[in-house]
HTML snippet that shows the backbone in 3Dmol.js (N, CA, C, O; Angstrom):
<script src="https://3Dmol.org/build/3Dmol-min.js"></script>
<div id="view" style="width:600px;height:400px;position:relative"></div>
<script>
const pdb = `
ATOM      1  N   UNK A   1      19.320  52.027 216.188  1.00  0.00           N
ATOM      2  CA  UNK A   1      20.444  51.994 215.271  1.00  0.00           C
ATOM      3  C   UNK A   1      20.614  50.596 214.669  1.00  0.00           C
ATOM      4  O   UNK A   1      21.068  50.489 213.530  1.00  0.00           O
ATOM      5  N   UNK A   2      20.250  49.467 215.422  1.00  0.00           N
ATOM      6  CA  UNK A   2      21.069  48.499 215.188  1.00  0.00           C
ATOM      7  C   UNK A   2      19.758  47.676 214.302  1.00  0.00           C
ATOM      8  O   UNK A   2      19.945  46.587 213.759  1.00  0.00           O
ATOM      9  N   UNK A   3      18.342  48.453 214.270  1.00  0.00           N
ATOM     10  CA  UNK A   3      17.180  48.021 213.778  1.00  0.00           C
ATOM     11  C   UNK A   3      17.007  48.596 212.560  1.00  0.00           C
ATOM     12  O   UNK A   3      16.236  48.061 211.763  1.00  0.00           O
ATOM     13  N   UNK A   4      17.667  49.726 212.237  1.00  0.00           N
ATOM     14  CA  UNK A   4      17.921  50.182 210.452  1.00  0.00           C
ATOM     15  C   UNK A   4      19.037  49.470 209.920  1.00  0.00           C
ATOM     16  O   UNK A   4      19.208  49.386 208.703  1.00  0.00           O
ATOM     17  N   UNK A   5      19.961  48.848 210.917  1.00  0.00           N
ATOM     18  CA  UNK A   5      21.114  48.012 210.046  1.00  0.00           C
ATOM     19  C   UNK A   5      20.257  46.771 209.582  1.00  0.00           C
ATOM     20  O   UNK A   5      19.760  46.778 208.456  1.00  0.00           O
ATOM     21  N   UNK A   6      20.081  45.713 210.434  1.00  0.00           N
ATOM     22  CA  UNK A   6      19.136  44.933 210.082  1.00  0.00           C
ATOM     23  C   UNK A   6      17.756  45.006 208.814  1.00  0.00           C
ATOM     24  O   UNK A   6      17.556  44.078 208.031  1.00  0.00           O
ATOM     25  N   UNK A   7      16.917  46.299 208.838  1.00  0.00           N
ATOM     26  CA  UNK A   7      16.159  46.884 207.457  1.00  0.00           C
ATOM     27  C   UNK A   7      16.930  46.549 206.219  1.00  0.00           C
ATOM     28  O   UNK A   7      16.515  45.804 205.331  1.00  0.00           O
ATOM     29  N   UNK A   8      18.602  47.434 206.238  1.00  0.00           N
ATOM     30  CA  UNK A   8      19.118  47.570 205.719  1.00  0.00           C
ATOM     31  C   UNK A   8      19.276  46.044 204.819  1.00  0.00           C
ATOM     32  O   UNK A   8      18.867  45.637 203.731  1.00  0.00           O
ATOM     33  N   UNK A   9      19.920  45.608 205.687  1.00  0.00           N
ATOM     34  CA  UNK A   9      20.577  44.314 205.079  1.00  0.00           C
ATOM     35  C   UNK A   9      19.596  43.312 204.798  1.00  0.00           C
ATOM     36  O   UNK A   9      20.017  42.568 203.912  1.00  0.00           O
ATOM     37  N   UNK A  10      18.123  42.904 205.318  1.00  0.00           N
ATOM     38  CA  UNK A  10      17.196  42.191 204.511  1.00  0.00           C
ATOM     39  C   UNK A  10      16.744  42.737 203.489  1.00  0.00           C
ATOM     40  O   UNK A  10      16.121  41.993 202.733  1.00  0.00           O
ATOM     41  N   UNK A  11      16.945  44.835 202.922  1.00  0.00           N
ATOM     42  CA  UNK A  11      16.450  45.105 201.864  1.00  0.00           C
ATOM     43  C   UNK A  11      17.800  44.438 200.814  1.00  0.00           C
ATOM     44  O   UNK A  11      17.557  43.588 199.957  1.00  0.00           O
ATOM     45  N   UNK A  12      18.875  44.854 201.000  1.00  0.00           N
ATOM     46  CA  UNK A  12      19.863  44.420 199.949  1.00  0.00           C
ATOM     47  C   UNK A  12      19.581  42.944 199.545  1.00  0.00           C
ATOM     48  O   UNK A  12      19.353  42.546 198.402  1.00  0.00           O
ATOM     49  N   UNK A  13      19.625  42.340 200.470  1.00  0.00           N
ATOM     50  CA  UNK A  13      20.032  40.987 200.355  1.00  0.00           C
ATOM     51  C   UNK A  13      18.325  40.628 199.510  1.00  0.00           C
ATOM     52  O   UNK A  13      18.548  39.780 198.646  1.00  0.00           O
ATOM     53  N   UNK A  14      17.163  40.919 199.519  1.00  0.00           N
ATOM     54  CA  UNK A  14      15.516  40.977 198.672  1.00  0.00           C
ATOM     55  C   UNK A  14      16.421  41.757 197.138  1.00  0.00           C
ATOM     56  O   UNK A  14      16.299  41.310 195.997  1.00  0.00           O
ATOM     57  N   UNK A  15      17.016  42.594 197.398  1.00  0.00           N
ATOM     58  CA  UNK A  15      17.094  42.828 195.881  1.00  0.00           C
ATOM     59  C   UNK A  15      18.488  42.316 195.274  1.00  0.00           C
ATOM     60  O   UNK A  15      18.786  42.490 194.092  1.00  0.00           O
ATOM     61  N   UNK A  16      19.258  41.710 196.146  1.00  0.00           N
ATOM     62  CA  UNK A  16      20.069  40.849 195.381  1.00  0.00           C
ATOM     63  C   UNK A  16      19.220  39.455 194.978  1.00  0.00           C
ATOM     64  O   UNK A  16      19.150  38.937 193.863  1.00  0.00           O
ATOM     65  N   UNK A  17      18.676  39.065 196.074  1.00  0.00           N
ATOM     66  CA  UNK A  17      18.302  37.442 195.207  1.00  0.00           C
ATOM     67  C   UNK A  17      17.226  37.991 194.224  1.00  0.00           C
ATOM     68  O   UNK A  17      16.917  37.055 193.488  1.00  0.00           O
ATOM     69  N   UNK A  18      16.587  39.015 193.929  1.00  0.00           N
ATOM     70  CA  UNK A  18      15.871  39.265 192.787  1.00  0.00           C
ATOM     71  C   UNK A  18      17.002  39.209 191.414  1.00  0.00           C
ATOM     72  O   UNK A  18      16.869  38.499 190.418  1.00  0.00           O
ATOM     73  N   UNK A  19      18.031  40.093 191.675  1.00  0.00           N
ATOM     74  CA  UNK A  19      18.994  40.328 190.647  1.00  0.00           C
ATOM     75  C   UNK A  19      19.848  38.895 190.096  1.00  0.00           C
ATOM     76  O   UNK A  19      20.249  38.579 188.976  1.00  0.00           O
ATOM     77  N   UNK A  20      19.913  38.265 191.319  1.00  0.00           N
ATOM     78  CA  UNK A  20      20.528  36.752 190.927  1.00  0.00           C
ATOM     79  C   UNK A  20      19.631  35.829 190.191  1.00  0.00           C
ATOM     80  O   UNK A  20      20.133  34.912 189.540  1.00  0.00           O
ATOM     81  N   UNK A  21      17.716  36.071 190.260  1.00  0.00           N
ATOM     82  CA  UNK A  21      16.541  35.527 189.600  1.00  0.00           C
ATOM     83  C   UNK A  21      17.058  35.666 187.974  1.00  0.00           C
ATOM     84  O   UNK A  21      17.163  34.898 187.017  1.00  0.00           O
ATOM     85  N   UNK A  22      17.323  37.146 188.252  1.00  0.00           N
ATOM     86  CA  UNK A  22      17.542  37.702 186.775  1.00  0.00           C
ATOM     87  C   UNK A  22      18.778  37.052 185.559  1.00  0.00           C
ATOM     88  O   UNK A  22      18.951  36.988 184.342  1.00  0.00           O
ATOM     89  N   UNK A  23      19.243  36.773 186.474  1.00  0.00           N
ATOM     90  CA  UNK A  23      20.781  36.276 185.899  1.00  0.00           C
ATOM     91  C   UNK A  23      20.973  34.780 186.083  1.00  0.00           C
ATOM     92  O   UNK A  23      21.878  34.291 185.407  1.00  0.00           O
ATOM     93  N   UNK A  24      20.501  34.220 186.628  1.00  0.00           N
ATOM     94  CA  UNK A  24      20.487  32.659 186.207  1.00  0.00           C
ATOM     95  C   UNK A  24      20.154  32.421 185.050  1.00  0.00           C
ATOM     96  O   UNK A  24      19.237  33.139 184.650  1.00  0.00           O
ATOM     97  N   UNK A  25      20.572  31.621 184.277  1.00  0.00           N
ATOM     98  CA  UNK A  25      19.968  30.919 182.483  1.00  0.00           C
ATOM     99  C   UNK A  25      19.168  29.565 183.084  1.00  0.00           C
ATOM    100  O   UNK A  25      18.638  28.923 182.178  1.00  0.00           O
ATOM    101  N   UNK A  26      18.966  28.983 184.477  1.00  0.00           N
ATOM    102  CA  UNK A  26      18.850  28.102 184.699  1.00  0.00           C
ATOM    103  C   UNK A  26      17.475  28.132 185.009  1.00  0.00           C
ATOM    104  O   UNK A  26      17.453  29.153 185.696  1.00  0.00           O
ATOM    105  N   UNK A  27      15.915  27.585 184.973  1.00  0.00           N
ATOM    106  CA  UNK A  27      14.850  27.804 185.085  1.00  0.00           C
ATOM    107  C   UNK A  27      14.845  28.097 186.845  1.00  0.00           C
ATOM    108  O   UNK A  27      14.515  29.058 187.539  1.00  0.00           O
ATOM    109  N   UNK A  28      15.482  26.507 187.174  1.00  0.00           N
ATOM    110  CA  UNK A  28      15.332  26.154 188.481  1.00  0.00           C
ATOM    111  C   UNK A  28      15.477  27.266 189.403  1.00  0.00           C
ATOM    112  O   UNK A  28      14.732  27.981 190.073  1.00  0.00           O
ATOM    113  N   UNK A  29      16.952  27.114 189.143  1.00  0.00           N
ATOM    114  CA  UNK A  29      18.147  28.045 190.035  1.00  0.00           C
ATOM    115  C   UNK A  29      17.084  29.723 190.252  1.00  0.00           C
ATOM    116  O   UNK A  29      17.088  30.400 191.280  1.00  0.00           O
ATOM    117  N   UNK A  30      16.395  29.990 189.160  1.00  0.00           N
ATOM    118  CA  UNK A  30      15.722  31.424 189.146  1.00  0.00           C
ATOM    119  C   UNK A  30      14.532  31.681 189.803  1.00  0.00           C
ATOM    120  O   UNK A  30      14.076  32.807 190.002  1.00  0.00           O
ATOM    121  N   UNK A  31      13.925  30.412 190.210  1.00  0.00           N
ATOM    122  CA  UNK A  31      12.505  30.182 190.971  1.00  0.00           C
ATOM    123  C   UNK A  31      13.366  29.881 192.219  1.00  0.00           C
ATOM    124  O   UNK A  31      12.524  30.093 193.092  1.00  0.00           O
ATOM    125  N   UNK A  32      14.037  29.669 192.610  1.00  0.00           N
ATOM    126  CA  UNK A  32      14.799  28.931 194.198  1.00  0.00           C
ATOM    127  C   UNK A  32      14.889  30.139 194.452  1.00  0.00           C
ATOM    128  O   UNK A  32      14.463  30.395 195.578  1.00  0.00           O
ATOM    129  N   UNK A  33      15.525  31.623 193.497  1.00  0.00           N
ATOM    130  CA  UNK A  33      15.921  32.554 194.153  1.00  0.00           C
ATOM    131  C   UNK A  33      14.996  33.377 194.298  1.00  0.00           C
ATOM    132  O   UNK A  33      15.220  34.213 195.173  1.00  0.00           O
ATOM    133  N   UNK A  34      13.962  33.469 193.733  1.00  0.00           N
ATOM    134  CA  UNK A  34      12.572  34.151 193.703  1.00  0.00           C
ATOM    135  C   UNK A  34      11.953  33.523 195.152  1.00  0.00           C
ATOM    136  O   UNK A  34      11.724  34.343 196.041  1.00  0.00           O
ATOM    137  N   UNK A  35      11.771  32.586 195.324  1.00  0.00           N
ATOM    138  CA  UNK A  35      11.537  31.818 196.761  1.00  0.00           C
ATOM    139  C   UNK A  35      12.452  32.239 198.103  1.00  0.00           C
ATOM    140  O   UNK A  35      11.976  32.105 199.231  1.00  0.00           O
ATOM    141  N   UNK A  36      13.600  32.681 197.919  1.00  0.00           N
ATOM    142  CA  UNK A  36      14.374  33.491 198.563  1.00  0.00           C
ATOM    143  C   UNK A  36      14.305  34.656 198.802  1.00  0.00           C
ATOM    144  O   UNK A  36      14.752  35.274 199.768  1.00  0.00           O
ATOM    145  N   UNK A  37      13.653  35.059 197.799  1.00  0.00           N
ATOM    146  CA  UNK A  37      13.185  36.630 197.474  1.00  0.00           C
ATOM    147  C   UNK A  37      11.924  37.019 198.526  1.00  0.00           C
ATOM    148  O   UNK A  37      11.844  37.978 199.294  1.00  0.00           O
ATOM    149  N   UNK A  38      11.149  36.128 198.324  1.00  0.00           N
ATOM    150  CA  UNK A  38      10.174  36.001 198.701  1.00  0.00           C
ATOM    151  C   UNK A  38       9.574  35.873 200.493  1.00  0.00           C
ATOM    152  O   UNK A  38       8.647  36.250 201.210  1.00  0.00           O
ATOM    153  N   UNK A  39      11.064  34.931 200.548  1.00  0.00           N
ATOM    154  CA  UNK A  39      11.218  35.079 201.627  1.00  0.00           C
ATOM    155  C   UNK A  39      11.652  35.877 202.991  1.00  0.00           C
ATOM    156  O   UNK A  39      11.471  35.833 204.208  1.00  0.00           O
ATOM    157  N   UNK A  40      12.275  36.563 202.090  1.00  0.00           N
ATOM    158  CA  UNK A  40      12.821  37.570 202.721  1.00  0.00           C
ATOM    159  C   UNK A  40      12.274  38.841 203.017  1.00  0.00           C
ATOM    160  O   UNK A  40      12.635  39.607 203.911  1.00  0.00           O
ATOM    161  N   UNK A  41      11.069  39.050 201.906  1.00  0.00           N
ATOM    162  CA  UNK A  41      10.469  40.196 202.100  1.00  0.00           C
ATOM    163  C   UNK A  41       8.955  39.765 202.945  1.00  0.00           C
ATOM    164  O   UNK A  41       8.092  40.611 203.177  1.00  0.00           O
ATOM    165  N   UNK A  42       8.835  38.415 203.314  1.00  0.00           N
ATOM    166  CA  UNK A  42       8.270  38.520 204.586  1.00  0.00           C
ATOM    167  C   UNK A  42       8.698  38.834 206.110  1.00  0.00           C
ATOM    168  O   UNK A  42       8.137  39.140 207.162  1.00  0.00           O
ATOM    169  N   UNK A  43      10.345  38.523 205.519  1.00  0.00           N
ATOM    170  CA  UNK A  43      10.585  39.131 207.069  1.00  0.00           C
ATOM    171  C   UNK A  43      10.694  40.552 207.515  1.00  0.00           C
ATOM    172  O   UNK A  43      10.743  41.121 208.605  1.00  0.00           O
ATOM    173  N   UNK A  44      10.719  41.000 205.937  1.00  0.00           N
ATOM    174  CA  UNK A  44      10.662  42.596 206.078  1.00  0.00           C
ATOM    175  C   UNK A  44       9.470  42.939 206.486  1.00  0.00           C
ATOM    176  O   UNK A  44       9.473  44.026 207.064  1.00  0.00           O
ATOM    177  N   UNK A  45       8.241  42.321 206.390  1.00  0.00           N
ATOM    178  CA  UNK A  45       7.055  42.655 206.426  1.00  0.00           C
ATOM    179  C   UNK A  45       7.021  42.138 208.237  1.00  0.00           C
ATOM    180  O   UNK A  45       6.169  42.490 209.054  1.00  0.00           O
ATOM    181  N   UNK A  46       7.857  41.500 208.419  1.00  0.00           N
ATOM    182  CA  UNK A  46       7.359  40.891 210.241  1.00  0.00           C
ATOM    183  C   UNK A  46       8.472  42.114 210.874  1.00  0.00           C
ATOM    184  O   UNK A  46       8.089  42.342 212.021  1.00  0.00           O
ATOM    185  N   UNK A  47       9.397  42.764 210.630  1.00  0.00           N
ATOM    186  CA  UNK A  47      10.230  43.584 210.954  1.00  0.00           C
ATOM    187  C   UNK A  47       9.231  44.804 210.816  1.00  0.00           C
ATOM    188  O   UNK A  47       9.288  45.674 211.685  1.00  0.00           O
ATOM    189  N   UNK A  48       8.239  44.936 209.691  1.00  0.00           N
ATOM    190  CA  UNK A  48       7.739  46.376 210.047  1.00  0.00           C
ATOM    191  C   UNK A  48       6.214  46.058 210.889  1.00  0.00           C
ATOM    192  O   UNK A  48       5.187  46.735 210.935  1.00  0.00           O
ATOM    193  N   UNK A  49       6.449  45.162 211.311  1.00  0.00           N
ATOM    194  CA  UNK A  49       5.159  45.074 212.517  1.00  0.00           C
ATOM    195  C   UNK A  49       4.094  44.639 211.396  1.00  0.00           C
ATOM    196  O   UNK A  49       3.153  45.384 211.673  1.00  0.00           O
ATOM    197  N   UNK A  50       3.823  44.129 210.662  1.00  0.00           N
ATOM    198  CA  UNK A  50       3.105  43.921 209.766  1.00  0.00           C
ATOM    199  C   UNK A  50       2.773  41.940 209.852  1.00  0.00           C
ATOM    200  O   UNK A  50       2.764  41.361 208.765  1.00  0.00           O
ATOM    201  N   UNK A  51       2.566  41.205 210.967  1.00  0.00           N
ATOM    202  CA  UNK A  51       2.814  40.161 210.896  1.00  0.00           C
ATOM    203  C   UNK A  51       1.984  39.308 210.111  1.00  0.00           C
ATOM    204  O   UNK A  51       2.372  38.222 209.682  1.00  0.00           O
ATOM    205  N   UNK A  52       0.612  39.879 209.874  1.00  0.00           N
ATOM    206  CA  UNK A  52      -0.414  38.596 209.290  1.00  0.00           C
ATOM    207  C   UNK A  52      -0.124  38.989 207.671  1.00  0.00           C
ATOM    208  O   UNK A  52      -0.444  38.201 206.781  1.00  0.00           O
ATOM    209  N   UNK A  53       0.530  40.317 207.378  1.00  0.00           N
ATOM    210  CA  UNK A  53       0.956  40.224 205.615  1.00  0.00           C
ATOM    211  C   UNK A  53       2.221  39.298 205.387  1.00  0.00           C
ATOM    212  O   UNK A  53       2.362  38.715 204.312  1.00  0.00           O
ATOM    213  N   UNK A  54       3.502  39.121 206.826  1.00  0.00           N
ATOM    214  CA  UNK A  54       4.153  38.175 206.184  1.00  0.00           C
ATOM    215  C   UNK A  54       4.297  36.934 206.437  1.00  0.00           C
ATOM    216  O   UNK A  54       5.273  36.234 206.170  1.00  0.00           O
ATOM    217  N   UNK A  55       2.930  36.516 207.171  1.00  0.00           N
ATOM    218  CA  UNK A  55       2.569  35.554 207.374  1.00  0.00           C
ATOM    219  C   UNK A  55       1.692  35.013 205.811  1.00  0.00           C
ATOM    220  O   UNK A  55       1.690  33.825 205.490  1.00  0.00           O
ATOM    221  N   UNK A  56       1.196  35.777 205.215  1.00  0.00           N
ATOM    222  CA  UNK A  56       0.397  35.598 203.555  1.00  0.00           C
ATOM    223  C   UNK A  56       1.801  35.316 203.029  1.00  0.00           C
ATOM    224  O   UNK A  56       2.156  34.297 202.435  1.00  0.00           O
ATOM    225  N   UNK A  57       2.496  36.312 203.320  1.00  0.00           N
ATOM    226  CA  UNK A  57       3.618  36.529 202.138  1.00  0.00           C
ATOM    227  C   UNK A  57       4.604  35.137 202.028  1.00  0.00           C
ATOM    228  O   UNK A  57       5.087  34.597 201.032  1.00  0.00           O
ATOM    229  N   UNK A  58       4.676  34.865 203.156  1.00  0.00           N
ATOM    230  CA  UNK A  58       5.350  33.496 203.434  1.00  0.00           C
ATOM    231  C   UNK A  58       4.997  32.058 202.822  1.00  0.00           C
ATOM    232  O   UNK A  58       5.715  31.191 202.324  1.00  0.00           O
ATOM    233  N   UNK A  59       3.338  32.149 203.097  1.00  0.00           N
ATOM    234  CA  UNK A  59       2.583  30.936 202.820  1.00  0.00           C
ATOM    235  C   UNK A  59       2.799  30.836 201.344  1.00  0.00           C
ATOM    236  O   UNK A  59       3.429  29.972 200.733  1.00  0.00           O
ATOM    237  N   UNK A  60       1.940  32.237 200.727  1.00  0.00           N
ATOM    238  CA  UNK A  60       2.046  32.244 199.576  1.00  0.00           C
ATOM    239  C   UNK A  60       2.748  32.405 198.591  1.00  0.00           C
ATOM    240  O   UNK A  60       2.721  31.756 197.545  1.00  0.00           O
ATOM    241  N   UNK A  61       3.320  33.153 198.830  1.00  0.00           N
ATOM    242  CA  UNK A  61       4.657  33.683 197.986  1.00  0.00           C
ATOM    243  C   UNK A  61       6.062  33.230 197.776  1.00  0.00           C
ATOM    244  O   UNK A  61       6.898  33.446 196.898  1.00  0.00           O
ATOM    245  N   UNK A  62       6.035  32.291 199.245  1.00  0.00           N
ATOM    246  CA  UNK A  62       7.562  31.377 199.254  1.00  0.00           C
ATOM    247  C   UNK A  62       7.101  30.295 199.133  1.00  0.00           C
ATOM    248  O   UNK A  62       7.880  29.543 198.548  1.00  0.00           O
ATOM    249  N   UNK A  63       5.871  29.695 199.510  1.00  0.00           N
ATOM    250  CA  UNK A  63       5.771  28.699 199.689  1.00  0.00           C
ATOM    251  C   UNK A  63       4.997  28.002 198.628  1.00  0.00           C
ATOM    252  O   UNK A  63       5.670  27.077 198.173  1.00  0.00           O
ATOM    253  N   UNK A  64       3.708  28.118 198.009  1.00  0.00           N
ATOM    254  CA  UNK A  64       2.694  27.615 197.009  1.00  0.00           C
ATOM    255  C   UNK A  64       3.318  28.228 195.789  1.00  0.00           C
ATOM    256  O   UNK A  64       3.758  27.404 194.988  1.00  0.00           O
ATOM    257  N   UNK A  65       3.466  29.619 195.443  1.00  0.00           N
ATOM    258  CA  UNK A  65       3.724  29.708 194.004  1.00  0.00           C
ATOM    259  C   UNK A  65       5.221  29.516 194.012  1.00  0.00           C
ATOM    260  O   UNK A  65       5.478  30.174 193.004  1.00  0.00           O
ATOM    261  N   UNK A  66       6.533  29.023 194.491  1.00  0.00           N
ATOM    262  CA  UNK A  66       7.534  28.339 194.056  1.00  0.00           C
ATOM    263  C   UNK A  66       7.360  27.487 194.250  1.00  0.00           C
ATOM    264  O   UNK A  66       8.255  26.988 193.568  1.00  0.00           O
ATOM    265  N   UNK A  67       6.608  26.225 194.929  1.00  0.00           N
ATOM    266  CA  UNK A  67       6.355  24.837 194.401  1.00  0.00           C
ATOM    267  C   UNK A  67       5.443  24.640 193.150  1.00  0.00           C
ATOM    268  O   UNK A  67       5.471  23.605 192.484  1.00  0.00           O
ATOM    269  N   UNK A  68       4.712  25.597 192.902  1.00  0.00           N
ATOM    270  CA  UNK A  68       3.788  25.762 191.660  1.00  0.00           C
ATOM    271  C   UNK A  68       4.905  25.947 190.149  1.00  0.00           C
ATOM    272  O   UNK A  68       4.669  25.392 189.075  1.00  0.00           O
ATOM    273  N   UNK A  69       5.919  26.708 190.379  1.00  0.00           N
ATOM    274  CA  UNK A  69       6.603  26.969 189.336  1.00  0.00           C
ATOM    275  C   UNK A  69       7.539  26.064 189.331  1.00  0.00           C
ATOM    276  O   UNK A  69       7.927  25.893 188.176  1.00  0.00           O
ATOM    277  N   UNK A  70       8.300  25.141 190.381  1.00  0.00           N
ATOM    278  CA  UNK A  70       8.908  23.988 190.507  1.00  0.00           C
ATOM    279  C   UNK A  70       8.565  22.762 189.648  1.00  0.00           C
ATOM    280  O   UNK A  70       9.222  22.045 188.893  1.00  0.00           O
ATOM    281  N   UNK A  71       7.170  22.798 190.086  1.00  0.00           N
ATOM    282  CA  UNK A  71       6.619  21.839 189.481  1.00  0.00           C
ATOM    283  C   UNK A  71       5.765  21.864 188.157  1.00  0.00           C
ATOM    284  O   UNK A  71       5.179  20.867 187.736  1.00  0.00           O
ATOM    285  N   UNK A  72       5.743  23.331 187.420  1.00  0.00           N
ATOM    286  CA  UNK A  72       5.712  23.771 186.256  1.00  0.00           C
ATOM    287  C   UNK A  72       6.793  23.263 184.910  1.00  0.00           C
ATOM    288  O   UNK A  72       6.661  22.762 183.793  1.00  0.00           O
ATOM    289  N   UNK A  73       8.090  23.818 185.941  1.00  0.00           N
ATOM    290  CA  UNK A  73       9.517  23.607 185.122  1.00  0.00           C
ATOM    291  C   UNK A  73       9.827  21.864 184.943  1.00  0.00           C
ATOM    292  O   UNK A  73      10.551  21.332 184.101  1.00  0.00           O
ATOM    293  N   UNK A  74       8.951  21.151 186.120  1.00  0.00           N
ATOM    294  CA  UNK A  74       9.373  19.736 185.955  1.00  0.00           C
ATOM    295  C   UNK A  74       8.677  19.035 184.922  1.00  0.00           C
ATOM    296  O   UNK A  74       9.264  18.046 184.483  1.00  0.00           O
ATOM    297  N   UNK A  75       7.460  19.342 184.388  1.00  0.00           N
ATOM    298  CA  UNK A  75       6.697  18.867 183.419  1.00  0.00           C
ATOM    299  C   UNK A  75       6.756  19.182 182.378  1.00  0.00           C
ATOM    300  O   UNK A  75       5.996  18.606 181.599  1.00  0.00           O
ATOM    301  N   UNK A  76       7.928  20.535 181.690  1.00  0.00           N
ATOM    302  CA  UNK A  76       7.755  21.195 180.455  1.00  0.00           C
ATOM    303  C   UNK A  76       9.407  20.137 180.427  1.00  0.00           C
ATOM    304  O   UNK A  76      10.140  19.532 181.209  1.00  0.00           O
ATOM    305  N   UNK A  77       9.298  20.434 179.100  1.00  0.00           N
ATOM    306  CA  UNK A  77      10.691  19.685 178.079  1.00  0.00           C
ATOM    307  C   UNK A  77      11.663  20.750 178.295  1.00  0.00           C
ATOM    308  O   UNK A  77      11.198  21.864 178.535  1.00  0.00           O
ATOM    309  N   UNK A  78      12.729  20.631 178.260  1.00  0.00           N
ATOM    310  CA  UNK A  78      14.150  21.143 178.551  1.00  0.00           C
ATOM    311  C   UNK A  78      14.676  21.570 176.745  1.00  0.00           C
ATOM    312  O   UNK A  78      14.426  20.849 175.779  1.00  0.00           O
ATOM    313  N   UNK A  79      15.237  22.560 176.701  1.00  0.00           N
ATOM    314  CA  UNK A  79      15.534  22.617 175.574  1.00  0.00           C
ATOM    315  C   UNK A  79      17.627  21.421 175.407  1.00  0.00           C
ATOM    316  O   UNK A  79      18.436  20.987 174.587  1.00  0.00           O
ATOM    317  N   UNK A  80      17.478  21.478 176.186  1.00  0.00           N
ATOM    318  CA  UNK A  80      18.965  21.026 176.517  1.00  0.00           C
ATOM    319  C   UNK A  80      18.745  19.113 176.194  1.00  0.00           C
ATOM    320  O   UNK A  80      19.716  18.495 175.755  1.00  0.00           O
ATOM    321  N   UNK A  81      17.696  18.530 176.412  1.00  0.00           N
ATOM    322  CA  UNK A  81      17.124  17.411 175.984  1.00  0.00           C
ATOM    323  C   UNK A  81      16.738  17.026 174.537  1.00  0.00           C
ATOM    324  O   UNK A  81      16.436  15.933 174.057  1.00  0.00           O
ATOM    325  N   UNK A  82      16.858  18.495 173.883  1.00  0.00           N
ATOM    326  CA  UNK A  82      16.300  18.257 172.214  1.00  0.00           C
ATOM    327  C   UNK A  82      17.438  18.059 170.954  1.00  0.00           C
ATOM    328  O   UNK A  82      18.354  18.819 170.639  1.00  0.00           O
ATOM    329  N   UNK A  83      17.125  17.042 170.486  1.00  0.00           N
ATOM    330  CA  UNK A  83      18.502  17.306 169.443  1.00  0.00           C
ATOM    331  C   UNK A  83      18.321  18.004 168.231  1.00  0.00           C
ATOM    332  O   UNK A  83      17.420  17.922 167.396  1.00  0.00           O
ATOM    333  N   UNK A  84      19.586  18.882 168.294  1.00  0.00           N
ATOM    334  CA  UNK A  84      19.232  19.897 167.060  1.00  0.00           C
ATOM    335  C   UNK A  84      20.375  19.094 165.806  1.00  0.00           C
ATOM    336  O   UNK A  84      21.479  18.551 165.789  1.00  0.00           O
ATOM    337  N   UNK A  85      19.308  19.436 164.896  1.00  0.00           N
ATOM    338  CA  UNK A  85      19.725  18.980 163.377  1.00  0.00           C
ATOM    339  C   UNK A  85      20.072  20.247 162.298  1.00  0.00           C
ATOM    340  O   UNK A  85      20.393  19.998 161.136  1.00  0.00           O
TER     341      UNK A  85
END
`;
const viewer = $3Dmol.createViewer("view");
viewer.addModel(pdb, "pdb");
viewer.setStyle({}, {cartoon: {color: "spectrum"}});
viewer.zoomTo();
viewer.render();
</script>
């Protein structure tokens, strides 16, 4: 019982920080929550006995491609930096 509540609440909480990805205007703020996202659905993956996928899922998915897109967003120009005429 108390192991479908737990399912439960790491699935909501994977598709809320997806939905909060969605709704940020902020580059950052939307990759932090995707990294959250990300994270979370490795633990779903260690909850369904699945440990060496969220052990990938972790490395890769929380860990290399949101420092990859971190450090994407830090090298591109900001539109908020440009002056409009």
């Amino acid at each position: 019982m108390i192991f479908g509540i737990i399912h439960v609440m790491v699935l909501i909480s994977t598709i809320g920080s997806a939905l909060m990805a969605m709704g940020f205007k902020d580059l950052l703020s939307s990759v932090i929550s995707l990294g959250i996202m990300s994270l979370l659905l490795s633990l779903e993956f260690y909850l369904l006995e699945a440990p060496d996928v969220a052990i990938a899922e972790a490395a890769i998915g929380a860990g290399l491609t949101t420092a990859i897109y971190v450090i994407a967003i830090k090298r591109t120009d900001r539109w908020e930096h440009e002056k409009v005429n």
